[in-house]
PDB file of N, H, CA, C and O in Angstrom:
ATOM      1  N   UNK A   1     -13.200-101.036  -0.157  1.00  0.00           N
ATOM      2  CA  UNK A   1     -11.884-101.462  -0.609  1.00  0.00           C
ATOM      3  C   UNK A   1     -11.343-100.484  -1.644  1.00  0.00           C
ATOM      4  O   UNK A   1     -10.155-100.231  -1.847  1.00  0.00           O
ATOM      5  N   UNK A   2     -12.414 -99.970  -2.272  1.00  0.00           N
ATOM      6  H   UNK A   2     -13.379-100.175  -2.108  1.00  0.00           H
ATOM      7  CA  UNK A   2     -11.926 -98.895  -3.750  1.00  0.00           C
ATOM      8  C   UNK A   2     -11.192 -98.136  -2.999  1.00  0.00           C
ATOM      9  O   UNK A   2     -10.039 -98.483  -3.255  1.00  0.00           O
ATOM     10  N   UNK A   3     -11.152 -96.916  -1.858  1.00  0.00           N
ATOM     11  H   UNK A   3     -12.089 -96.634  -1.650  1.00  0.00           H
ATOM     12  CA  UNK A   3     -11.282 -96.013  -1.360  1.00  0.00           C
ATOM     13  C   UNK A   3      -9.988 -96.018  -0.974  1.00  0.00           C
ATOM     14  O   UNK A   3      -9.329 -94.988  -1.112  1.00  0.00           O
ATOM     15  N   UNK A   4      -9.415 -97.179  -0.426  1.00  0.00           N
ATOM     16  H   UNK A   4      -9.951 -98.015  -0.314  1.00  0.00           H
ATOM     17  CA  UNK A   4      -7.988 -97.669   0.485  1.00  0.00           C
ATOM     18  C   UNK A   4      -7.040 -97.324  -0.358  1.00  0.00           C
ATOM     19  O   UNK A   4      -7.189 -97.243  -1.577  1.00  0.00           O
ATOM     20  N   UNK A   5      -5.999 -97.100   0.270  1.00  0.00           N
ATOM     21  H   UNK A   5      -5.878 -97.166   1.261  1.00  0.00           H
ATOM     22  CA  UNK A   5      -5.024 -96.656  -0.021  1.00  0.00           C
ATOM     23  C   UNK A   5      -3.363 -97.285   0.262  1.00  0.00           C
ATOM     24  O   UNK A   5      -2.305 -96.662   0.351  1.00  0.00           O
ATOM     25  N   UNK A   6      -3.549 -98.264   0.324  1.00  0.00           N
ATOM     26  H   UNK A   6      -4.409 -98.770   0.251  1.00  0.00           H
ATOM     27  CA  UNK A   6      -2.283 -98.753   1.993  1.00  0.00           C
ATOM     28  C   UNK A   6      -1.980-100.160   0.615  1.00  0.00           C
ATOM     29  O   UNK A   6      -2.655-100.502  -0.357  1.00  0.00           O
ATOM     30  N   UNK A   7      -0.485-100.713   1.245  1.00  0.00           N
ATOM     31  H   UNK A   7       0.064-100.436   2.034  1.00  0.00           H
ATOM     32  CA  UNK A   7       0.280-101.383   0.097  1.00  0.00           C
ATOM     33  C   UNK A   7      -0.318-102.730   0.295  1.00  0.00           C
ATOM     34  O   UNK A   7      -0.067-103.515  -0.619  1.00  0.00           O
ATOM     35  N   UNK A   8      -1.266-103.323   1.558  1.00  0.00           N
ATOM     36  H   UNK A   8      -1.470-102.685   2.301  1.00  0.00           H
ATOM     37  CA  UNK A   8      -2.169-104.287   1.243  1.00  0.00           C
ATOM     38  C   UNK A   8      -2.981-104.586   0.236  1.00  0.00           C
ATOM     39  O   UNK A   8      -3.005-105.491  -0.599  1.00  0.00           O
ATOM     40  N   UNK A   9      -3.769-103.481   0.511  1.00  0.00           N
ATOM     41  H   UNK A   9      -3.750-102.746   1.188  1.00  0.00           H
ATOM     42  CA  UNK A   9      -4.970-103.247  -0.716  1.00  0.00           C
ATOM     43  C   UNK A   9      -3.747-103.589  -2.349  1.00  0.00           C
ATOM     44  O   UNK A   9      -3.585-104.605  -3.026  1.00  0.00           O
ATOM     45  N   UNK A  10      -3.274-102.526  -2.412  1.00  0.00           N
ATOM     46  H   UNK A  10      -3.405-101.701  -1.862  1.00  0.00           H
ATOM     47  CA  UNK A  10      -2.799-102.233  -3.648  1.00  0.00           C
ATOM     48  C   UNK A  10      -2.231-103.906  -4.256  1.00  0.00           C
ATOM     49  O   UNK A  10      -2.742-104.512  -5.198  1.00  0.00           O
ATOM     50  N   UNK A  11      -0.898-104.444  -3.291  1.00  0.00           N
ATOM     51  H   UNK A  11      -0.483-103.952  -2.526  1.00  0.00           H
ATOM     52  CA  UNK A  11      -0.945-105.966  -3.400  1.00  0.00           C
ATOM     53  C   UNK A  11      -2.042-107.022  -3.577  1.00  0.00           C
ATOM     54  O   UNK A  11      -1.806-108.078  -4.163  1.00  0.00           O
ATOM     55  N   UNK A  12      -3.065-106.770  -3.140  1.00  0.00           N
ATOM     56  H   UNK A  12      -3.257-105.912  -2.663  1.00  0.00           H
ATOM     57  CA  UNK A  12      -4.202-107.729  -3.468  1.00  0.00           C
ATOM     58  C   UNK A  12      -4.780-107.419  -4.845  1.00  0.00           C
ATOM     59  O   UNK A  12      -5.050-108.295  -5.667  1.00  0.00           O
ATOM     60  N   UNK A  13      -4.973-105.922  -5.068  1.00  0.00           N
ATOM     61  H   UNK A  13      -4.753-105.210  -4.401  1.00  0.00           H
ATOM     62  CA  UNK A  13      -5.414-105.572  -6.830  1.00  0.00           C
ATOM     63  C   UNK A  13      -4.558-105.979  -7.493  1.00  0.00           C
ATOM     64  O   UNK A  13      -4.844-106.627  -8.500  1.00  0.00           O
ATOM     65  N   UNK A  14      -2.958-105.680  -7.071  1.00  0.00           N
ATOM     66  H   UNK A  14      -2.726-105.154  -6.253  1.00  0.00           H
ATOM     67  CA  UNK A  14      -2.447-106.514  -8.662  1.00  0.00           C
ATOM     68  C   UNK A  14      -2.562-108.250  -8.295  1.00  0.00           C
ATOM     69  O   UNK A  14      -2.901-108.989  -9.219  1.00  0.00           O
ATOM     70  N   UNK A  15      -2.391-108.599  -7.498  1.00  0.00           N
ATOM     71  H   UNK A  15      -2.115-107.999  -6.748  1.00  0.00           H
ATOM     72  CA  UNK A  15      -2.858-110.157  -7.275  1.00  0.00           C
ATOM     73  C   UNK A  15      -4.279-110.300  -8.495  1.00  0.00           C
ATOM     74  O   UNK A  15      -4.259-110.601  -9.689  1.00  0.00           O
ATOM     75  N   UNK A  16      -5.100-110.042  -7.837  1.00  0.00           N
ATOM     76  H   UNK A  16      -5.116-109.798  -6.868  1.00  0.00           H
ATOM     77  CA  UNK A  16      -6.386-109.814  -8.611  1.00  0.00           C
ATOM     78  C   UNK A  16      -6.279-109.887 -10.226  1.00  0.00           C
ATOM     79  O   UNK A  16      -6.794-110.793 -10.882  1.00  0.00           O
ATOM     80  N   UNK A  17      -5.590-108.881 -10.744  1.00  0.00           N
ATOM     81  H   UNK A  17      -5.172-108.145 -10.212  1.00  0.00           H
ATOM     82  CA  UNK A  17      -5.221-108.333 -12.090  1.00  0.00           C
ATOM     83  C   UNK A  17      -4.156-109.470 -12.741  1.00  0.00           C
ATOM     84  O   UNK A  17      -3.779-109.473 -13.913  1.00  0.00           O
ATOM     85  N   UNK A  18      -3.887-110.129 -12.026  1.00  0.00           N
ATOM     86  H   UNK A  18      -4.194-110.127 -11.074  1.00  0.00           H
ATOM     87  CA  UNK A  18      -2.839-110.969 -12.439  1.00  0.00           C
ATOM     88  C   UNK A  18      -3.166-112.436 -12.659  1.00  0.00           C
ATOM     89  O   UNK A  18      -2.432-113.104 -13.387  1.00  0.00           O
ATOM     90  N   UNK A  19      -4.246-112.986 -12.059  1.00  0.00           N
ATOM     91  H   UNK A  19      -4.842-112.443 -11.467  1.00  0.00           H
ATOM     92  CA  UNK A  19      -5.168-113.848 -11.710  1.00  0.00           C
ATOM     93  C   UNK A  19      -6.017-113.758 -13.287  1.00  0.00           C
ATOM     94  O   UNK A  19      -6.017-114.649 -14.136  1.00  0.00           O
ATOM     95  N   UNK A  20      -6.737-112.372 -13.381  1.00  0.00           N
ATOM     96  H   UNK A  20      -6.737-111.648 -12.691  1.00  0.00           H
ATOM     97  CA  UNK A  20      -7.662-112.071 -14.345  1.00  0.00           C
ATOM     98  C   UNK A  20      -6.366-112.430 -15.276  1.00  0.00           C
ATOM     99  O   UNK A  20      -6.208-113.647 -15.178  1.00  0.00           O
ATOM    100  N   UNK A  21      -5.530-111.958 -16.003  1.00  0.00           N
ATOM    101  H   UNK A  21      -5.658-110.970 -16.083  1.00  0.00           H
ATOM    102  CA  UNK A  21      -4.626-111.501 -17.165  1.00  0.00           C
ATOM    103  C   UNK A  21      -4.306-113.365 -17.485  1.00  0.00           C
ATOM    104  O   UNK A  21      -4.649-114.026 -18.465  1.00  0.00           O
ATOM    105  N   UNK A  22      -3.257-113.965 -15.796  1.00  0.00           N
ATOM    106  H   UNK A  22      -2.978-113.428 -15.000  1.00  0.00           H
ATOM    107  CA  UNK A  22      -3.504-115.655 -15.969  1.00  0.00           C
ATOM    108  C   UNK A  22      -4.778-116.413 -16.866  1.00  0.00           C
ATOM    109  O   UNK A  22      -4.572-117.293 -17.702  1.00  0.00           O
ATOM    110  N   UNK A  23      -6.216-115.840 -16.480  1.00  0.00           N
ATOM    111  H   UNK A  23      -6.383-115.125 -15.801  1.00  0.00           H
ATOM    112  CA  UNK A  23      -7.080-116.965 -17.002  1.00  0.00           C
ATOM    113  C   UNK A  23      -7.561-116.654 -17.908  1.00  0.00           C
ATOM    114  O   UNK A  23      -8.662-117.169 -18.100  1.00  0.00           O
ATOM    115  N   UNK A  24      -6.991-115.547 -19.095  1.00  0.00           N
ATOM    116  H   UNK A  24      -6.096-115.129 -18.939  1.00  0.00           H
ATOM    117  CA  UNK A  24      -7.277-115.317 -19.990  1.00  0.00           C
ATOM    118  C   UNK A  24      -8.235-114.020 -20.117  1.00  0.00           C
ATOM    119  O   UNK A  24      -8.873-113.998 -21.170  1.00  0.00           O
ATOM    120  N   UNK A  25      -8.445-112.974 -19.270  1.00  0.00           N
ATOM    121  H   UNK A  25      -7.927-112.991 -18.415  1.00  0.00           H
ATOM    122  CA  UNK A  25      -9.817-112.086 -19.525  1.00  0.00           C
ATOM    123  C   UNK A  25      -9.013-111.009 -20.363  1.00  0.00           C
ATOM    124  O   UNK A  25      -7.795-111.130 -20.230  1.00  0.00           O
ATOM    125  N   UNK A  26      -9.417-109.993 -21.189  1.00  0.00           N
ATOM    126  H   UNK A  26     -10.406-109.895 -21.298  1.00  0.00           H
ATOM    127  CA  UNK A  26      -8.843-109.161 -22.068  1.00  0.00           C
ATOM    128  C   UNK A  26      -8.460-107.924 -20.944  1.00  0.00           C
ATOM    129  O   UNK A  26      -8.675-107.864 -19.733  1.00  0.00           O
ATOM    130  N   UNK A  27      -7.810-106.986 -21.864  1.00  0.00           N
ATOM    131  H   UNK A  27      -7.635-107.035 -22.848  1.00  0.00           H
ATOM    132  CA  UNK A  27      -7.399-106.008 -21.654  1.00  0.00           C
ATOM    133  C   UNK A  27      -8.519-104.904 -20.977  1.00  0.00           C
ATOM    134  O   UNK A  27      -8.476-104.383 -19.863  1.00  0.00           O
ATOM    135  N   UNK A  28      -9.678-104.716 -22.212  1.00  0.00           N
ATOM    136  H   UNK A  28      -9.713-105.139 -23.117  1.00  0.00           H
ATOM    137  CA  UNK A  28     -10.740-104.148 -21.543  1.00  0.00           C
ATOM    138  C   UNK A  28     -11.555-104.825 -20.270  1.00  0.00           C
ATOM    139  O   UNK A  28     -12.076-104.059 -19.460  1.00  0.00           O
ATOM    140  N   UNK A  29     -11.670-106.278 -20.087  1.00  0.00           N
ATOM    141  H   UNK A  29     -11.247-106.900 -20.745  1.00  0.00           H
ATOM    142  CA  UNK A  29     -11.967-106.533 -18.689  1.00  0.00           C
ATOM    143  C   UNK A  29     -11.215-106.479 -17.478  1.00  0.00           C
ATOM    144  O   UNK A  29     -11.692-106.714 -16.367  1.00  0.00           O
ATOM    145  N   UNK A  30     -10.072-106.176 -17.703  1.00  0.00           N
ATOM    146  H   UNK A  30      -9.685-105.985 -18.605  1.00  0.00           H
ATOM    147  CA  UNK A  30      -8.990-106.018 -15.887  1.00  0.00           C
ATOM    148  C   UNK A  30      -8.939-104.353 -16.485  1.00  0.00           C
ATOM    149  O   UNK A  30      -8.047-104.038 -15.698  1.00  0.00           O
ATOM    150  N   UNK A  31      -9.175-103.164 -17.191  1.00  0.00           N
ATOM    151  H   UNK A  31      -9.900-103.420 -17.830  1.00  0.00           H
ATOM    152  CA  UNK A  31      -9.660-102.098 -16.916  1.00  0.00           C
ATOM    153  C   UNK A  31     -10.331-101.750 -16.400  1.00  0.00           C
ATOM    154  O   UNK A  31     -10.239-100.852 -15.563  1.00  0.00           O
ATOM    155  N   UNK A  32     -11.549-102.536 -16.826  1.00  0.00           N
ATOM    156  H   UNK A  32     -11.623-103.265 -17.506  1.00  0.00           H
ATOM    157  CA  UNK A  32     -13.325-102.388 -16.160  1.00  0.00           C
ATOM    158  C   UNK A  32     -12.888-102.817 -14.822  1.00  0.00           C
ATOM    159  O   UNK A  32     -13.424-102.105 -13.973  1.00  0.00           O
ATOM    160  N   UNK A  33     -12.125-103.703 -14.317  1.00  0.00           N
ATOM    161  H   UNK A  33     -11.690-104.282 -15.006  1.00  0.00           H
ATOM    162  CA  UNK A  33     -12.129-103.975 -12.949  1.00  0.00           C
ATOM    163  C   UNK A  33     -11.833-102.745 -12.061  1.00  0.00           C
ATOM    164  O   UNK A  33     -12.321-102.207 -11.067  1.00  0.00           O
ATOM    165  N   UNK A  34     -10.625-102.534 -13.045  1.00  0.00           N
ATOM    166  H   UNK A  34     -10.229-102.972 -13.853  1.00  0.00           H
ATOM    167  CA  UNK A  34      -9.795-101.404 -12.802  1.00  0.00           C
ATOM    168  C   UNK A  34     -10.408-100.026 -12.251  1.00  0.00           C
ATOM    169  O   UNK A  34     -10.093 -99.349 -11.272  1.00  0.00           O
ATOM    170  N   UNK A  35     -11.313 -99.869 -13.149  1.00  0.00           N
ATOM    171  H   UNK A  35     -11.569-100.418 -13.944  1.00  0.00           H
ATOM    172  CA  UNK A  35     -12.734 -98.754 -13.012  1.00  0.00           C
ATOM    173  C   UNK A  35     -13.214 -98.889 -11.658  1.00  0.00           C
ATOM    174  O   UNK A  35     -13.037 -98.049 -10.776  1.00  0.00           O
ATOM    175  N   UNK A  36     -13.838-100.001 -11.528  1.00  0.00           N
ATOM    176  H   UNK A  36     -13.982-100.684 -12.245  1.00  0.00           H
ATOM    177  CA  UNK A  36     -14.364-100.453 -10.222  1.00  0.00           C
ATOM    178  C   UNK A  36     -14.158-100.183  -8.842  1.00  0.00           C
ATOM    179  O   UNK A  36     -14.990-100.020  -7.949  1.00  0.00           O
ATOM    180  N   UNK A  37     -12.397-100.153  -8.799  1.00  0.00           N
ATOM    181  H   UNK A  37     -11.722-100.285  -9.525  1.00  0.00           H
ATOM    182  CA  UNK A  37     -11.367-100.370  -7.784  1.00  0.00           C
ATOM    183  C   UNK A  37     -11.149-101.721  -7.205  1.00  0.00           C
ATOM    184  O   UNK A  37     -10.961-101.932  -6.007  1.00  0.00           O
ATOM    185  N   UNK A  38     -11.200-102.877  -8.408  1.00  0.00           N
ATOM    186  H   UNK A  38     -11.353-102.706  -9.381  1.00  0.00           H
ATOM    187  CA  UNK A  38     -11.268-103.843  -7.846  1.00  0.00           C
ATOM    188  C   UNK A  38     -10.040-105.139  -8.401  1.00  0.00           C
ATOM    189  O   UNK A  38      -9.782-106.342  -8.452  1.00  0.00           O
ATOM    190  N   UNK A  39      -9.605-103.767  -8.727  1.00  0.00           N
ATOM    191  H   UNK A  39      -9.815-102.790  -8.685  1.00  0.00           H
ATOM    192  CA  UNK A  39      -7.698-105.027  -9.835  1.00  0.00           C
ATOM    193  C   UNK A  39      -7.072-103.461  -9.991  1.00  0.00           C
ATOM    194  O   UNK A  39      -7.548-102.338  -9.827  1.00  0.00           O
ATOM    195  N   UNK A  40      -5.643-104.032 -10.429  1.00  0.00           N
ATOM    196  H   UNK A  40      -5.256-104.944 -10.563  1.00  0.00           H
ATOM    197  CA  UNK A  40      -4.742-102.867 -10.705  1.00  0.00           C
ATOM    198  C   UNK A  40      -5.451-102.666 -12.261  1.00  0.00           C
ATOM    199  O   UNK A  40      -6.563-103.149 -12.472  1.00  0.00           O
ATOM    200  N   UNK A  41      -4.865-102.067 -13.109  1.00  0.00           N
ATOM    201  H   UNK A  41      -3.961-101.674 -12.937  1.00  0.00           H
ATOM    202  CA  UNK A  41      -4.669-101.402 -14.377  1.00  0.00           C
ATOM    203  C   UNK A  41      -3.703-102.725 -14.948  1.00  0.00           C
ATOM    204  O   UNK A  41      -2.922-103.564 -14.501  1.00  0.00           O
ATOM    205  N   UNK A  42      -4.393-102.251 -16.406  1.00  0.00           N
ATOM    206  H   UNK A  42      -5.028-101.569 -16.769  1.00  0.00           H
ATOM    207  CA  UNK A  42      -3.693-103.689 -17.305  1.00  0.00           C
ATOM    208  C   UNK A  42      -2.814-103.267 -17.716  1.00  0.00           C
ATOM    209  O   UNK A  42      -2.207-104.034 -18.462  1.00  0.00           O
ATOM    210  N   UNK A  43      -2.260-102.003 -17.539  1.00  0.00           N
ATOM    211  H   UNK A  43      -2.753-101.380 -16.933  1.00  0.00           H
ATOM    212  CA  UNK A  43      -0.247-101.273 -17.923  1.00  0.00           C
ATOM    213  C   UNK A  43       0.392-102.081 -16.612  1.00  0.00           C
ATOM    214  O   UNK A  43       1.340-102.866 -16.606  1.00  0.00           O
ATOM    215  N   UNK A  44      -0.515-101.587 -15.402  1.00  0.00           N
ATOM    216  H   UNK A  44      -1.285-100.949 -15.407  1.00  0.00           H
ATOM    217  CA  UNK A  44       0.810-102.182 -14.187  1.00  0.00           C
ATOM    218  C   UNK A  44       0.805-103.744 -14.058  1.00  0.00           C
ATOM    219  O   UNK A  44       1.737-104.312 -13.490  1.00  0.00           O
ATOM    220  N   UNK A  45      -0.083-104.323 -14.506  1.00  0.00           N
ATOM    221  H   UNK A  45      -0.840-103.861 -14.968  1.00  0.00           H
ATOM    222  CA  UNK A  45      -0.114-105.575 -15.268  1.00  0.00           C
ATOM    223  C   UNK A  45       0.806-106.049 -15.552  1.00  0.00           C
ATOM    224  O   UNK A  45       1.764-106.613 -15.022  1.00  0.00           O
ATOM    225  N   UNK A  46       0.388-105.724 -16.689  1.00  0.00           N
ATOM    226  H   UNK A  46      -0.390-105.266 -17.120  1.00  0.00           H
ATOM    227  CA  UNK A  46       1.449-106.361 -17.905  1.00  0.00           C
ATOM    228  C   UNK A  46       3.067-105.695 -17.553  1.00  0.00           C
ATOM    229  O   UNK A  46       3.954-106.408 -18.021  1.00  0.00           O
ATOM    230  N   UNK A  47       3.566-104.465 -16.816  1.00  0.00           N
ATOM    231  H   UNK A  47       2.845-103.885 -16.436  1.00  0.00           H
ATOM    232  CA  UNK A  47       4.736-104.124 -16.601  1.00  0.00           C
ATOM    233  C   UNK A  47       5.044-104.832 -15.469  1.00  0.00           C
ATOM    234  O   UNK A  47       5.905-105.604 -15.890  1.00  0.00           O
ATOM    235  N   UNK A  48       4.899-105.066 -14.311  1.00  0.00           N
ATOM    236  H   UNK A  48       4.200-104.438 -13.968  1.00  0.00           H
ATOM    237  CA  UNK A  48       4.904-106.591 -13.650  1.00  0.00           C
ATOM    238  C   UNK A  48       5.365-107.630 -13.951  1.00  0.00           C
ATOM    239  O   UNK A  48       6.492-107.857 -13.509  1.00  0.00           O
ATOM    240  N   UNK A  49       4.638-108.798 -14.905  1.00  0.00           N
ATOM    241  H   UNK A  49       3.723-108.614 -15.264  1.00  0.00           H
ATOM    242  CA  UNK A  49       5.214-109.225 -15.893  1.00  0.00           C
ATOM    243  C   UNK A  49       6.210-109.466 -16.452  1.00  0.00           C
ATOM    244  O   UNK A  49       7.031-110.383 -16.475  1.00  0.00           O
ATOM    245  N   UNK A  50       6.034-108.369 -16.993  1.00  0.00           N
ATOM    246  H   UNK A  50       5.367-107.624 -16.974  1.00  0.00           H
ATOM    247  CA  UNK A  50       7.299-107.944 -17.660  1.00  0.00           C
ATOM    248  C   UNK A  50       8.502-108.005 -16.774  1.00  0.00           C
ATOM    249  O   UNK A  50       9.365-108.740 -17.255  1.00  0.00           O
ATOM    250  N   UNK A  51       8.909-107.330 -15.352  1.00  0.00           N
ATOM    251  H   UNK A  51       8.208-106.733 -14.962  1.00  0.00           H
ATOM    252  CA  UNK A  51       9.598-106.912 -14.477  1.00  0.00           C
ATOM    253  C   UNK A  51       9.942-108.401 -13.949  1.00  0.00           C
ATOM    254  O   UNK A  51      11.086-108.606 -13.541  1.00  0.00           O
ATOM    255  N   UNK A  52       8.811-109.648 -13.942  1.00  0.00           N
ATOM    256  H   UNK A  52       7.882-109.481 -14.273  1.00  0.00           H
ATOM    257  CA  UNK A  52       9.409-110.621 -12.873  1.00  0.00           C
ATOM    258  C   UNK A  52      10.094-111.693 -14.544  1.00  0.00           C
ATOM    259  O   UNK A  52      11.172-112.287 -14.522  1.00  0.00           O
ATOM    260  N   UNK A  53       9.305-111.678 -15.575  1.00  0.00           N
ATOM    261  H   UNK A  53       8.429-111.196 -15.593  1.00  0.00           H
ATOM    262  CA  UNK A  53      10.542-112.420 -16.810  1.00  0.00           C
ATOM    263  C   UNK A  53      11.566-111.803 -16.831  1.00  0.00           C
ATOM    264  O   UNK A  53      12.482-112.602 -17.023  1.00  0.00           O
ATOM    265  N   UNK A  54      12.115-110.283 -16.688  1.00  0.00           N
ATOM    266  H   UNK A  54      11.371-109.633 -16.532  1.00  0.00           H
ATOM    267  CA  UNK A  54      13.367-110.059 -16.745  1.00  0.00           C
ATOM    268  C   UNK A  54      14.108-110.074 -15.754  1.00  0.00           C
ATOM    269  O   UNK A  54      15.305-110.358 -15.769  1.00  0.00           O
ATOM    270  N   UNK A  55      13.478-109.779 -14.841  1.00  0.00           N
ATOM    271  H   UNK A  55      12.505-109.548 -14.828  1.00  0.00           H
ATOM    272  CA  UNK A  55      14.512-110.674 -13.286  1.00  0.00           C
ATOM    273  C   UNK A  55      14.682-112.188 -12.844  1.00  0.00           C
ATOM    274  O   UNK A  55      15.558-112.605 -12.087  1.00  0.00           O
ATOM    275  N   UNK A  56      13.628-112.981 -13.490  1.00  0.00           N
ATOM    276  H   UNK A  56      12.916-112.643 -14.105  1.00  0.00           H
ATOM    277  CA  UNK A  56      13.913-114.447 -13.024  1.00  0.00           C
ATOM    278  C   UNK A  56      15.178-115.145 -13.347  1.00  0.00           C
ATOM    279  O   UNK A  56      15.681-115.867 -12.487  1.00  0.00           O
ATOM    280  N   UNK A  57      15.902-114.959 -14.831  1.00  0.00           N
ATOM    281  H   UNK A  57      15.493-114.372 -15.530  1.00  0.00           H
ATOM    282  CA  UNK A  57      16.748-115.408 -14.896  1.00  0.00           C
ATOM    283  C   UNK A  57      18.047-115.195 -13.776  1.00  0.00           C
ATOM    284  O   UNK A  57      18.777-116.036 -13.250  1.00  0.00           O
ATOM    285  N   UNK A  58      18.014-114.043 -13.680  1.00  0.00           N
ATOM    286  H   UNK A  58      17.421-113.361 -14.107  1.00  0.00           H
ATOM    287  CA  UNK A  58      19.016-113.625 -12.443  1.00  0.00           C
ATOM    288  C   UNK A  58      18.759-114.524 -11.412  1.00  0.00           C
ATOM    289  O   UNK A  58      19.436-115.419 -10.906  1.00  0.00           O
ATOM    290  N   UNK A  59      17.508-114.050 -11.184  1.00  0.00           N
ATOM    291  H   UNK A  59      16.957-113.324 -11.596  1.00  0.00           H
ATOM    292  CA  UNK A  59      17.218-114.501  -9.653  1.00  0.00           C
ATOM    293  C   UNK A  59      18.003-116.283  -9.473  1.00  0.00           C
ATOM    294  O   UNK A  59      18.841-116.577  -8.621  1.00  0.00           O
ATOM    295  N   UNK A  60      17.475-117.157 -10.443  1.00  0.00           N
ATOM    296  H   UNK A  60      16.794-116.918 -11.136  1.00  0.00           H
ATOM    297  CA  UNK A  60      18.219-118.744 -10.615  1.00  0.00           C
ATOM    298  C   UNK A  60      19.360-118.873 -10.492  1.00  0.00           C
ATOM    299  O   UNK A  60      19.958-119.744  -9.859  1.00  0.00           O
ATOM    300  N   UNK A  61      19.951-117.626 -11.357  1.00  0.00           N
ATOM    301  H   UNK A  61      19.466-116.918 -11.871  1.00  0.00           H
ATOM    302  CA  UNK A  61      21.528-117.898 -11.370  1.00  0.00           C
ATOM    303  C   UNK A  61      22.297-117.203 -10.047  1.00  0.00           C
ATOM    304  O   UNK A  61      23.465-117.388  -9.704  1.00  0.00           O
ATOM    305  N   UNK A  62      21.192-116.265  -9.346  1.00  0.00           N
ATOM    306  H   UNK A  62      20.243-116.115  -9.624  1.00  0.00           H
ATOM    307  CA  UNK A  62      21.655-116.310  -7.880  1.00  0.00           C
ATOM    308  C   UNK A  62      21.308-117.232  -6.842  1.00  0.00           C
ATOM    309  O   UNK A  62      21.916-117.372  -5.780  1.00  0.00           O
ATOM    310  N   UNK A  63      20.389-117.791  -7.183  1.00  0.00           N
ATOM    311  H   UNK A  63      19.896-117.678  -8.045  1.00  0.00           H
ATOM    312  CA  UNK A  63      20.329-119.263  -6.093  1.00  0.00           C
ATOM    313  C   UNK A  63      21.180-120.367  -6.885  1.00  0.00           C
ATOM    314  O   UNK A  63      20.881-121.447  -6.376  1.00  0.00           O
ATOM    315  N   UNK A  64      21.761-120.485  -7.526  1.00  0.00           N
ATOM    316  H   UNK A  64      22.003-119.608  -7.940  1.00  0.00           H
ATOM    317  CA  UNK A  64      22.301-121.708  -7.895  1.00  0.00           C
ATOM    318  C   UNK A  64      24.241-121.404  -7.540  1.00  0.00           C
ATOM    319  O   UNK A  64      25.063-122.245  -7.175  1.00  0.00           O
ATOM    320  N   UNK A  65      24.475-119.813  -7.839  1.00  0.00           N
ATOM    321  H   UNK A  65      23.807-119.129  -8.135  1.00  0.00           H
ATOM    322  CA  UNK A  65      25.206-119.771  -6.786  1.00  0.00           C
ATOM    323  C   UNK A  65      25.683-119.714  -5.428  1.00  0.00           C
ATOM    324  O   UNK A  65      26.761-120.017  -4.914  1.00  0.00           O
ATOM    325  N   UNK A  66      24.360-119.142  -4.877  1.00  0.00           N
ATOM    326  H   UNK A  66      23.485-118.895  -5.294  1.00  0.00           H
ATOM    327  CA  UNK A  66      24.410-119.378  -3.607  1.00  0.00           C
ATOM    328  C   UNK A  66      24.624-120.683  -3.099  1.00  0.00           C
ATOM    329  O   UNK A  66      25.688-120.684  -2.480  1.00  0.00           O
ATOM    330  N   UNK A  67      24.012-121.932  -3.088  1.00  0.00           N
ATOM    331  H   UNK A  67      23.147-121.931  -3.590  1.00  0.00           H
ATOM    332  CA  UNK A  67      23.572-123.028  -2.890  1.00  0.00           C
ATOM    333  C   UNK A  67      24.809-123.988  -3.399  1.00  0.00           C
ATOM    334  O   UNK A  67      25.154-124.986  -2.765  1.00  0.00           O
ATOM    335  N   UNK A  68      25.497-123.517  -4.750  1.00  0.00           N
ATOM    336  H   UNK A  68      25.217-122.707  -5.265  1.00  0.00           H
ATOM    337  CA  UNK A  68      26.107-124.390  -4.966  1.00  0.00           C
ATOM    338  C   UNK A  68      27.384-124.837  -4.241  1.00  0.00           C
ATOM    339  O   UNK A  68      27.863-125.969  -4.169  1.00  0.00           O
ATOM    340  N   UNK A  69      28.087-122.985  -3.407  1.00  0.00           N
ATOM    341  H   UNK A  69      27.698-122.065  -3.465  1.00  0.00           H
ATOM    342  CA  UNK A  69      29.284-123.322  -2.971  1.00  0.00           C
ATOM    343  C   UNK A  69      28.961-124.365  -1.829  1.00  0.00           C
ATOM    344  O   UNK A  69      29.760-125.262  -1.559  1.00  0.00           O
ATOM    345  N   UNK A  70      27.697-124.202  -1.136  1.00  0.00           N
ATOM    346  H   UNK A  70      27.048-123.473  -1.355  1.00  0.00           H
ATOM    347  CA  UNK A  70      27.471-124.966   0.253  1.00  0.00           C
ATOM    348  C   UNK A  70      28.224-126.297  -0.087  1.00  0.00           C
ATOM    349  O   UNK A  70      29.139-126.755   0.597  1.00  0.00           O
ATOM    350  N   UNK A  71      27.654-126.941  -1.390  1.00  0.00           N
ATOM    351  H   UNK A  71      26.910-126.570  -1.946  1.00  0.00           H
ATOM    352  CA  UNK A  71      27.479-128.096  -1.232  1.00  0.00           C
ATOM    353  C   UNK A  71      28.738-128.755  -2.160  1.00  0.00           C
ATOM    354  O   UNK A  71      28.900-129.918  -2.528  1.00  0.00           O
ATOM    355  N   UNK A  72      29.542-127.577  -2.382  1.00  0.00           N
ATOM    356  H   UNK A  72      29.410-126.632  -2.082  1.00  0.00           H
ATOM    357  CA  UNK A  72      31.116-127.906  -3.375  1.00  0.00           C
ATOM    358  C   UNK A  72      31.835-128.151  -2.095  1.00  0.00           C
ATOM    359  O   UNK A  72      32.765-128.944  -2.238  1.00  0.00           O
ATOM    360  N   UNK A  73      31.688-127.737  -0.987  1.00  0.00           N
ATOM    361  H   UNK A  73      30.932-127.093  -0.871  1.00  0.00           H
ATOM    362  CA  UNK A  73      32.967-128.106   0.033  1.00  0.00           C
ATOM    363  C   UNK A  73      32.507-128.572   1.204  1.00  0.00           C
ATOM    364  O   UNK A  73      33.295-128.900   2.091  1.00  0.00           O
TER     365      UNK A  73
END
């Protein structure tokens, strides 16, 4: 799995890394994974993160417009 290269793999390590970061493991343990080839890196981590809190708000206020005209007329 280390070896792979393809946007499966890569999607399942940050899954992985994200899982670890969720249940609390530190910084130096989703590295060490990281080492391994067995999680992303705790930068693409945490920038992830980062990337889906600053898009969620959007994202709501585009389903709530979408959805809302349906159901105004």
């Amino acid at each position: 799995m280390a070896g792979m290269r393809n946007k499966f793999v890569n999607d399942f390590k940050l899954e992985i890394g994200l899982y670890l970061s969720a249940s609390g493991a530190t910084r130096t343990a989703i590295d060490t994974m990281n080492s391994i080839g067995f999680s992303a890196c705790y930068t693409t981590i945490n920038n992830f993160k980062r990337k889906l809190t600053n898009e969620h708000p959007l994202n709501i206020r585009k389903f709530f417009s979408d959805h809302v005209k349906i159901y105004l007329f």
